[in-house]
Steps between C-alpha positions, in 0.01 A plus 500: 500500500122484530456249832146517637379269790112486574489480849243299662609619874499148616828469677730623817583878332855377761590240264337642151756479224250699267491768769905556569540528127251752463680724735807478327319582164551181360121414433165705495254311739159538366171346690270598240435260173427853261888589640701242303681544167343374189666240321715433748634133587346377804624234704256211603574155632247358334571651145565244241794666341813540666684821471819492307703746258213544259318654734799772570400778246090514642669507851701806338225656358212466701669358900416222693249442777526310774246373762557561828294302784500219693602133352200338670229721315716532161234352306208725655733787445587420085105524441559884460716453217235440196726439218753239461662675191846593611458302816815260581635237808841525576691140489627326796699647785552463809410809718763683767280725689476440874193380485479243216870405515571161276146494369484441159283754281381731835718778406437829658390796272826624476688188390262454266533853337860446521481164358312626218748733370771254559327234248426828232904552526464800721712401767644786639121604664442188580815578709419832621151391573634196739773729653245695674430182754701328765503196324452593166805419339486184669186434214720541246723254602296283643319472141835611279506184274106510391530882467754450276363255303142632465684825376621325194176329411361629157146461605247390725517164380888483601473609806219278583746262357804563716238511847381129424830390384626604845199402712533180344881462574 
């Protein structure tokens, strides 16, 4: 699987998710913009698409980017992605890592990786991918029921869908 993570070096290398799966060859951590995979699906708060199953044979094909840097410059740091093509946001979840826990939607890079391949169906690396960190699993579970739903969205529009439906209680 194709995962590349632009690294904007903004964070404690100690705590870096993006940097502990690179060492176990999980990722490739690129800090250049001419260094990521065309066509690729790239994650992005902001996108106006959410990422569901349709987006599963591009991720296939071509990988997925991620963004790696700090929450509080996130929107400085998506100026370096031009296109919003195959851009897509990720739905709500709540995050696990140690230092977001119970936030809603301030996931780590590597729960959002692994979320993504959840919702395309491909659970077993989001597994792997979360088993690599103390409190990984704990994601999983912590998130289980709007995983699973999300995963058996149809489209964008679903999953959007399901997220509001369960926002709005």
């Amino acid at each position: 699987m194709k995962i590349t993570v632009y690294h904007a070096e903004e964070c404690d290398p100690k705590k870096c998710t993006t940097l502990k799966l690179a060492k176990k060859g999980k990722l490739k951590v690129v800090t250049s913009l001419n260094r990521l995979p065309k066509g690729a699906i790239i994650l992005d708060p902001f996108a106006e698409k959410a990422l569901s199953v349709e987006d599963k044979e591009t991720i296939l094909k071509n990988g997925l980017v991620a963004l790696d840097c700090s929450w509080k410059k996130i929107e400085r740091s998506l100026f370096i992605f031009r296109s919003k093509k195959h851009h897509r946001s990720l739905p709500f979840l709540v995050a696990a890592n140690p230092t977001n826990y119970g936030r809603p939607c301030m996931l780590s890079t590597a729960e959002a990786i692994a979320a993504s391949f959840y919702i395309i169906g491909l659970k077993n690396i989001a597994v792997d991918i979360m088993s690599h960190l103390k409190w990984g699993p704990h994601f999983l579970k912590l998130n289980h029921e709007l995983l699973e739903a999300y995963s058996h969205a149809k489209t964008s529009m679903e999953v959007v869908k399901i997220q509001d439906e369960f926002i709005g209680g």
